[in-house]
Backbone as a printed PyTorch tensor [residue, N CA C, xyz], in Angstrom:
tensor([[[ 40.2620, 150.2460,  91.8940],
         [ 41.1180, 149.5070,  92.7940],
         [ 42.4110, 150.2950,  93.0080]],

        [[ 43.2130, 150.4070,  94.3910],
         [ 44.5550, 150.9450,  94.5530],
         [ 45.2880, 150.2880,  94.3180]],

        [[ 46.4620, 150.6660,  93.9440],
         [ 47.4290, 150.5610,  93.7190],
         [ 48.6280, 150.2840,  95.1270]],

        [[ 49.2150, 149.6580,  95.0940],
         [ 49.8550, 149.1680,  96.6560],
         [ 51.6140, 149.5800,  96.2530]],

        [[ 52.1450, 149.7260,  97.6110],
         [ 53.2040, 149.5610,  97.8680],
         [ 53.7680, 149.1240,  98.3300]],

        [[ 54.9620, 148.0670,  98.8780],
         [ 55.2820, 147.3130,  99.9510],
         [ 56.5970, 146.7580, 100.0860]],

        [[ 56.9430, 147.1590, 101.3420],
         [ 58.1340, 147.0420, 101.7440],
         [ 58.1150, 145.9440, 102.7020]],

        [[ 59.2870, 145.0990, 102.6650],
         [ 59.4300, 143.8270, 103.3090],
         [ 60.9630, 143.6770, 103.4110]],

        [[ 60.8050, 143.3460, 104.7710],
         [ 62.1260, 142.7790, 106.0030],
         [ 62.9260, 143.7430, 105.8280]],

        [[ 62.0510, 145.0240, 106.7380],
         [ 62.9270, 146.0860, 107.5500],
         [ 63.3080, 145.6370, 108.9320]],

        [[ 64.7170, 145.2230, 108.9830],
         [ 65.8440, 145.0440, 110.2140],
         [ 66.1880, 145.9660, 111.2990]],

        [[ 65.7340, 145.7950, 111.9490],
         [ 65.9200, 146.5650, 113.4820],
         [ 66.2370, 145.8120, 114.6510]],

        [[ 67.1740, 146.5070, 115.2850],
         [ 67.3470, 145.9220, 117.1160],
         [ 66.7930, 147.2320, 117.2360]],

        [[ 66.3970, 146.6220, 118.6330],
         [ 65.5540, 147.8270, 119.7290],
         [ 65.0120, 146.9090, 121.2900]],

        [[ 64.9630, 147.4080, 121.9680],
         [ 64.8480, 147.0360, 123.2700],
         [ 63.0010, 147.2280, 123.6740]],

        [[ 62.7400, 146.3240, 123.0450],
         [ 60.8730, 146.5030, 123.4910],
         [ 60.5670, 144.9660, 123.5970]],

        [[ 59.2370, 145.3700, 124.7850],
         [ 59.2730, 144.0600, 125.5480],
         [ 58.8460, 144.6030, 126.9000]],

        [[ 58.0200, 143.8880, 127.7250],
         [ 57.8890, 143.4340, 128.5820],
         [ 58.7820, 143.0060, 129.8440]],

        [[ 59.7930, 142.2680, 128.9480],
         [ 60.6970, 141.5110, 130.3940],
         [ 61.9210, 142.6350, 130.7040]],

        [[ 62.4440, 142.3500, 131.7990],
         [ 63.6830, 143.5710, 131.7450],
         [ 65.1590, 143.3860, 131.0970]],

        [[ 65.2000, 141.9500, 130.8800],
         [ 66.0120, 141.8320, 129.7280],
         [ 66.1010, 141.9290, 128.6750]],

        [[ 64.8410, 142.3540, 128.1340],
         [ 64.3590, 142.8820, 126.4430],
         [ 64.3440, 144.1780, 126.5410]],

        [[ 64.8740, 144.7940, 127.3910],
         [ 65.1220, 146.7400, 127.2970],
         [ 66.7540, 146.3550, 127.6330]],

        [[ 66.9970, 145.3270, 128.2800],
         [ 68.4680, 145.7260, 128.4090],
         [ 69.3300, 145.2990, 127.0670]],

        [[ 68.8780, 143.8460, 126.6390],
         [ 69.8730, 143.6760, 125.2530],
         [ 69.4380, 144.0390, 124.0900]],

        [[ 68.1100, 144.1280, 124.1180],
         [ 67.1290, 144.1530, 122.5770],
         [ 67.2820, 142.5890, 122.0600]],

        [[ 66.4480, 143.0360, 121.2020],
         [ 66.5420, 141.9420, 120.1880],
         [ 66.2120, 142.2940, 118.7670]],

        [[ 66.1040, 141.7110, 117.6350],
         [ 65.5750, 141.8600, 116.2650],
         [ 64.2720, 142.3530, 116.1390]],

        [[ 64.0500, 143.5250, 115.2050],
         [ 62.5420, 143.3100, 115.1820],
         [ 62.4220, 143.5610, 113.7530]],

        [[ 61.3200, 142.9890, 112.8390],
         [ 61.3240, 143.2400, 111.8450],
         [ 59.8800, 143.6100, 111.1700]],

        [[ 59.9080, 145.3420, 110.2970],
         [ 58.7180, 144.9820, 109.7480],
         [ 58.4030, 145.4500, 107.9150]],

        [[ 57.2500, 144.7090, 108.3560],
         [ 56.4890, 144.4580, 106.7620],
         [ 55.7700, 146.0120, 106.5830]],

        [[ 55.5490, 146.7130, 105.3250],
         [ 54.2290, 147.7470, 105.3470],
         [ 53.9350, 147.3410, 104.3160]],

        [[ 52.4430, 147.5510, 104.1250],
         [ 51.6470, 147.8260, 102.4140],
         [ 51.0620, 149.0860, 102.4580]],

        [[ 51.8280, 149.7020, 101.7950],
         [ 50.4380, 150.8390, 101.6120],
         [ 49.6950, 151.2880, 100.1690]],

        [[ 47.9760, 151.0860, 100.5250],
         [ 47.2330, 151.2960,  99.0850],
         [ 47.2750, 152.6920,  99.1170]],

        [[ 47.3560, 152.9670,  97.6790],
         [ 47.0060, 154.8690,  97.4070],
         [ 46.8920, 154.3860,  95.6950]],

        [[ 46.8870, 155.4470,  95.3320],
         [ 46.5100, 155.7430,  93.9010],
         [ 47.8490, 156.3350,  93.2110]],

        [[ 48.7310, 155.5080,  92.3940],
         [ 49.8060, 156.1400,  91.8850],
         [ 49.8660, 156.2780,  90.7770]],

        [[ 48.4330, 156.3130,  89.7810],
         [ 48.3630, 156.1680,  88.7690],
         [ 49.0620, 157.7540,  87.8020]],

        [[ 48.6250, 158.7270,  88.6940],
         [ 49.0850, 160.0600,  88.0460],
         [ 50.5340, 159.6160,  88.1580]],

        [[ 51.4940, 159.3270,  89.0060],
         [ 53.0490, 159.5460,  89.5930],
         [ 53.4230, 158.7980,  87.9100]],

        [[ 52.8670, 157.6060,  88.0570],
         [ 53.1770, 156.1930,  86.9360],
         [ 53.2370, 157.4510,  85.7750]],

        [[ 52.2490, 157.8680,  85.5060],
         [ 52.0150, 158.8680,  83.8360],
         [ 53.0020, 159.2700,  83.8050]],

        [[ 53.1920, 160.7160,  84.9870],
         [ 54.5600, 161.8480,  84.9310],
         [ 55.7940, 161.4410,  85.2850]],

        [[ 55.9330, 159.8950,  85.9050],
         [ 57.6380, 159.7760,  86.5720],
         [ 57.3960, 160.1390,  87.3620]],

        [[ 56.9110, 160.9730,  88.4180],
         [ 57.0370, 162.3530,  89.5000],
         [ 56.5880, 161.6250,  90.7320]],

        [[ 57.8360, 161.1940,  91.3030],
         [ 58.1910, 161.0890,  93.3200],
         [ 57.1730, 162.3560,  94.4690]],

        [[ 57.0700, 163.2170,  93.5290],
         [ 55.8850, 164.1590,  94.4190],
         [ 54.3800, 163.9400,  94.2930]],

        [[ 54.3180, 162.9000,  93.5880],
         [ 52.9420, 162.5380,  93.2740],
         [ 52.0530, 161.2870,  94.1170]],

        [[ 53.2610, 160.2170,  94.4080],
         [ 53.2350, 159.1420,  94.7210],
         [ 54.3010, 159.4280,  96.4380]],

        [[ 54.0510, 158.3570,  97.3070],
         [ 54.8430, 158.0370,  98.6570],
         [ 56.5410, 157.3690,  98.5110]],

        [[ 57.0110, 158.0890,  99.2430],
         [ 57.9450, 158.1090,  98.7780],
         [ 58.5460, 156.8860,  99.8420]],

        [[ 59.1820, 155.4110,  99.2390],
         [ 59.0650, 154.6270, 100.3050],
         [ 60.2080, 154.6620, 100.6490]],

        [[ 61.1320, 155.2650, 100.7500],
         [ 62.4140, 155.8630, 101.5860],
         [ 61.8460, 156.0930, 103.2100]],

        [[ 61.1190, 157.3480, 102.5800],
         [ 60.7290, 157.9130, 103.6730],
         [ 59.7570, 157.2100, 104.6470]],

        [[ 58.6350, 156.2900, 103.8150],
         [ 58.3210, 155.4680, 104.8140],
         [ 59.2210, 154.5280, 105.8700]],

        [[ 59.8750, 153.8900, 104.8480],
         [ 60.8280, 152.9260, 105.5070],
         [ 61.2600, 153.7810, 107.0750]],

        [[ 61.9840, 155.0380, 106.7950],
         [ 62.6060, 155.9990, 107.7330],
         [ 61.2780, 155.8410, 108.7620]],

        [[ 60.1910, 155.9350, 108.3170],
         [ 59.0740, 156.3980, 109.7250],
         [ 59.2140, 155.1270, 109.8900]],

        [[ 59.3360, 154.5790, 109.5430],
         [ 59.3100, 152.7010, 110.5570],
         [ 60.2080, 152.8670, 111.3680]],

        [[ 61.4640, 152.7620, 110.9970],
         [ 62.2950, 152.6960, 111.6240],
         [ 62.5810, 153.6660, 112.5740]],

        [[ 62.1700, 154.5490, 112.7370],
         [ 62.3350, 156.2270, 113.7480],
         [ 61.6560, 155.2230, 114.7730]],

        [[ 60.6570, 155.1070, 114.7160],
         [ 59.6010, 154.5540, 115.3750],
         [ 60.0530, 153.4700, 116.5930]],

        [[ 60.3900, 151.7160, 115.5030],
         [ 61.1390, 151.1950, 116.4980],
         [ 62.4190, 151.4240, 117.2940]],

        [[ 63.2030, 152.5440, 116.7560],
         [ 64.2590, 152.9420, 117.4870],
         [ 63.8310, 153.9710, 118.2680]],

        [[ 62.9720, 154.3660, 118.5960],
         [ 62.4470, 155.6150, 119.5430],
         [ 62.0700, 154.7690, 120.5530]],

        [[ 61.0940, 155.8740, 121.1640],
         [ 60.4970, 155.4990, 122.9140],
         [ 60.0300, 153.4840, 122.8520]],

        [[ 60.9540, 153.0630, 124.0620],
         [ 60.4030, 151.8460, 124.6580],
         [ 58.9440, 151.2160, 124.7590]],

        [[ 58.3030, 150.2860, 123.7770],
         [ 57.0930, 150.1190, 124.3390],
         [ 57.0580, 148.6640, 124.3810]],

        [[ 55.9230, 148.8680, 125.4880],
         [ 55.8700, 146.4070, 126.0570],
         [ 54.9310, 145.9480, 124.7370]],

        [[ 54.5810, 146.3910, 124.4590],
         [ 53.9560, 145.8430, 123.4800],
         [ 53.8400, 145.6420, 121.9990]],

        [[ 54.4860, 145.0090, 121.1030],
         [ 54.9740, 144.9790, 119.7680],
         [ 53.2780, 145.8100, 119.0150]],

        [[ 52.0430, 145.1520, 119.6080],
         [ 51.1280, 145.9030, 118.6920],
         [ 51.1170, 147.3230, 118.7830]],

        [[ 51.5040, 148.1130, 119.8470],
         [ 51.4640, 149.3220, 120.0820],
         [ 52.7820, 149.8380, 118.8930]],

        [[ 53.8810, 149.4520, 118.7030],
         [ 54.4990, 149.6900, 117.5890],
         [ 53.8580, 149.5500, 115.9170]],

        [[ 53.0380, 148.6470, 115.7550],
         [ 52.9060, 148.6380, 114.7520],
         [ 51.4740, 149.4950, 114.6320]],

        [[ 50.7850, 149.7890, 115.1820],
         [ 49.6890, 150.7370, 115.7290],
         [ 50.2060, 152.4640, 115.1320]],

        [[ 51.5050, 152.5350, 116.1950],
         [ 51.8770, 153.6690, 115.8490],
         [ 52.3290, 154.0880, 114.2160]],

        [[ 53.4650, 152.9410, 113.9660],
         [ 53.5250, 153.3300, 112.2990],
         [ 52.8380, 153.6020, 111.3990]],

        [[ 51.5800, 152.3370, 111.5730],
         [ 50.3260, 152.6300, 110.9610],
         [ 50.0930, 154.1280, 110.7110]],

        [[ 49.7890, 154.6190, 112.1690],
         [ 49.2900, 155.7530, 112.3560],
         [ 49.7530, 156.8290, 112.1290]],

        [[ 51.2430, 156.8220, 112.3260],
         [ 52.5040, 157.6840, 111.6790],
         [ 52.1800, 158.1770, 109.8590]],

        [[ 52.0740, 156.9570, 109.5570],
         [ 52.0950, 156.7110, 108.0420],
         [ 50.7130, 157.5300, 107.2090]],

        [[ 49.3730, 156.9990, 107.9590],
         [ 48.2770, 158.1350, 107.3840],
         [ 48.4680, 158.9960, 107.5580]],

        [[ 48.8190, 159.7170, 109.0350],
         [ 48.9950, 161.0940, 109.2750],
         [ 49.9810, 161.9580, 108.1200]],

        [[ 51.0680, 161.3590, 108.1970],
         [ 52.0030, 161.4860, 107.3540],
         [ 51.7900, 162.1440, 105.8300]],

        [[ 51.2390, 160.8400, 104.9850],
         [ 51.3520, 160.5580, 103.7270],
         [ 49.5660, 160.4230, 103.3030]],

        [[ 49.1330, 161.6850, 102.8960],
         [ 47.7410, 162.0270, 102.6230],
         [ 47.4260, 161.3710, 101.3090]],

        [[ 48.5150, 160.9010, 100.6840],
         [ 47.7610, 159.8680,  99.8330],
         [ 47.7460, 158.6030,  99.6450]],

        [[ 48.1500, 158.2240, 101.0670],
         [ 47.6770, 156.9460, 101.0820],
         [ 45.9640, 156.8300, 101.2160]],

        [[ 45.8240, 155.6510, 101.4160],
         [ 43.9360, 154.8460, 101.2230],
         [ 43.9410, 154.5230, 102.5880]],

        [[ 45.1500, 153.2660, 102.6340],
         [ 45.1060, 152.5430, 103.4560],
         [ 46.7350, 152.1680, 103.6680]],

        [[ 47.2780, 151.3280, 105.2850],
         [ 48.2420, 151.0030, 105.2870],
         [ 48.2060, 149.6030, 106.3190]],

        [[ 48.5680, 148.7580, 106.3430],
         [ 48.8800, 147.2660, 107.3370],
         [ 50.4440, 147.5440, 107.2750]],

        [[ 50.6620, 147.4760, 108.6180],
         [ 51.8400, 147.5520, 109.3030],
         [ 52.0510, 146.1190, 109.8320]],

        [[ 52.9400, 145.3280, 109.4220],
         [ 53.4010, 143.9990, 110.4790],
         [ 55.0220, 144.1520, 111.2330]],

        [[ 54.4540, 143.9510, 112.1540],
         [ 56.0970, 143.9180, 113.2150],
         [ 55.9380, 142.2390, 113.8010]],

        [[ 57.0530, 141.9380, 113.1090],
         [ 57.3620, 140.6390, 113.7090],
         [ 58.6400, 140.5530, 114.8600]],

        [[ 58.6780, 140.1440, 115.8360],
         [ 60.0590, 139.6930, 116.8700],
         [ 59.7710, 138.3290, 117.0220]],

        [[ 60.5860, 137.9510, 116.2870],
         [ 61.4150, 136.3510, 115.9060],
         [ 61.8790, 135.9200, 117.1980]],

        [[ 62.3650, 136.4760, 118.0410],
         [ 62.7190, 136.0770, 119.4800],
         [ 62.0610, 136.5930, 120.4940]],

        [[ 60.6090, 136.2760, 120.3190],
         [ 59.7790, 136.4490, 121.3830],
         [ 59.8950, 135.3830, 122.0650]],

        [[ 59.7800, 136.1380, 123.8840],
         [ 60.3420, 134.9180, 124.9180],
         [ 58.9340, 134.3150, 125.3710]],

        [[ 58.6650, 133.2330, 124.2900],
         [ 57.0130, 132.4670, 125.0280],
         [ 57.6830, 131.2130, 125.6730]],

        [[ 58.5270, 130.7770, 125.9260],
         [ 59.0630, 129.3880, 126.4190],
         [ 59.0740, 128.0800, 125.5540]],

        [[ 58.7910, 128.4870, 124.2490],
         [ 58.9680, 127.3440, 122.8660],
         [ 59.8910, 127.9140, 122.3350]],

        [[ 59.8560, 126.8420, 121.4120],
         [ 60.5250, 127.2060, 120.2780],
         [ 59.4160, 127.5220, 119.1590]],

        [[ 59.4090, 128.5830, 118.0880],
         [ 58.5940, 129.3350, 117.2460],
         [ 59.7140, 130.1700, 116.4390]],

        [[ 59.3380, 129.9410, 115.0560],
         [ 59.4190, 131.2540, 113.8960],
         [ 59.2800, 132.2640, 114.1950]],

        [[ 58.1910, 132.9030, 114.5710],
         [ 58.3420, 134.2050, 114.7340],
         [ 56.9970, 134.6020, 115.5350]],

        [[ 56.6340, 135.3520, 115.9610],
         [ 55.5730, 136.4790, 116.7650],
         [ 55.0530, 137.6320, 115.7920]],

        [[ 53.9020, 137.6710, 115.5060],
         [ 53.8840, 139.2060, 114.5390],
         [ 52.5730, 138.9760, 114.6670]],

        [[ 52.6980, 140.8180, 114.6790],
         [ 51.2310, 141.3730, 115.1860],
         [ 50.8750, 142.5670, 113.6200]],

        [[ 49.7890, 142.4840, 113.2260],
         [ 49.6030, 143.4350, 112.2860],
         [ 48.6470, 144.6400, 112.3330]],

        [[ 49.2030, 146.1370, 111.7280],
         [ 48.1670, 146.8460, 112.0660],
         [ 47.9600, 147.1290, 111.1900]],

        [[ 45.9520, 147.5420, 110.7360],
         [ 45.4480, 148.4860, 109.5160],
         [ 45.1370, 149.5080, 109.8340]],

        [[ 45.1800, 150.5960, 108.8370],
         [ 44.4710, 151.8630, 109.0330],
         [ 44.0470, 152.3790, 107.5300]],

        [[ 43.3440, 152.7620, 107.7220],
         [ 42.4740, 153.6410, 106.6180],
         [ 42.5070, 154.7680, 106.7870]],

        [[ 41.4940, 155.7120, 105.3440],
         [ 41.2780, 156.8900, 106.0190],
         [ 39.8970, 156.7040, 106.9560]],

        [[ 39.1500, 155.8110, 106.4790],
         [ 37.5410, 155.5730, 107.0630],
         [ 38.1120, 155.2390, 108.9370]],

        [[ 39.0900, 154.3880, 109.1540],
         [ 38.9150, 154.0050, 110.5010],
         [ 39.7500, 155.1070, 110.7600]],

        [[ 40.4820, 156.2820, 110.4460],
         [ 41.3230, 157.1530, 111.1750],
         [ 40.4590, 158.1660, 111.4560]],

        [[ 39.3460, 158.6260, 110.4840],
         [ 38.1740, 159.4160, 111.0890],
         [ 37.2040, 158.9640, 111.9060]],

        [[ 36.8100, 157.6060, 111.6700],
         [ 35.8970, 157.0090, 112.7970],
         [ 36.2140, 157.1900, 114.6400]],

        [[ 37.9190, 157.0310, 114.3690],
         [ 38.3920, 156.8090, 115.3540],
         [ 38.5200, 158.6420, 115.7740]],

        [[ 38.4880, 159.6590, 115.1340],
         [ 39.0780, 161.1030, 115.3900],
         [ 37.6230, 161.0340, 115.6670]],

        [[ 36.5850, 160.5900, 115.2050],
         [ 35.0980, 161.1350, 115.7070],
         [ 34.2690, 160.5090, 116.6990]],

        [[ 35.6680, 159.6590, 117.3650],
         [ 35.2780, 159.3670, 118.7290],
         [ 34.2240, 158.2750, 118.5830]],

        [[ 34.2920, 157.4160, 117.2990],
         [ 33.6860, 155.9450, 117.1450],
         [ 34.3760, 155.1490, 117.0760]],

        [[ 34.0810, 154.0880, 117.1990],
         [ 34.8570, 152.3750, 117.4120],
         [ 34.6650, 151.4730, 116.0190]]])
């Protein structure tokens, strides 16, 4: 079984969205990661070069929602996902959640959140041009 990591309620404004007032003021966006890998060697030696370093994840989240404009919150959390395997070769697996708490559906609601997984199995399925 892996071993997980997980970071919760990373704070961001950023201007993504759909409407043209969600590129002009932004709003909050916030996200969750888990990522499974194996940190059992890092645990033995102490050693940050062994194991993911969740600084640096945190940083690829956040690069991410503060970078290029996109309408669609899953396409953000898609990308981190995807950021994150590419990235960090020892991860297993990673679920990315991006929640925006002030999504404009015309209720009132908690929050909006979309979640993404990736593996290594679905990042090659997907590089070998399967579904």
């Amino acid at each position: 079984m892996a071993d997980r990591i997980q970071l919760t309620g990373i704070r961001l404004h950023a201007g993504h969205g759909v409407l043209p007032h969600e590129a002009e003021y932004g709003q909050p966006f916030i996200v969750d990661i888990t990522a499974w890998l194996d940190f059992a060697d890092a645990a033995r030696d102490d050693d940050l070069n062994k194991t993911v370093n969740y600084a640096e994840l945190a940083h690829l989240a956040a690069d991410t929602v503060k970078g290029a404009r996109r309408d669609l919150v899953e396409t953000l959390a898609a990308q981190i996902a995807e950021d994150a395997m590419a990235r960090f070769g020892q991860l297993h697996a990673v679920e990315v959640t991006v929640h925006k708490p002030h999504a404009p559906v015309g209720l009132v609601l908690d929050d909006v959140a979309v979640t993404a997984r990736r593996s290594r199995k679905s990042v090659a399925a997907r590089a070998g041009g399967q579904s």
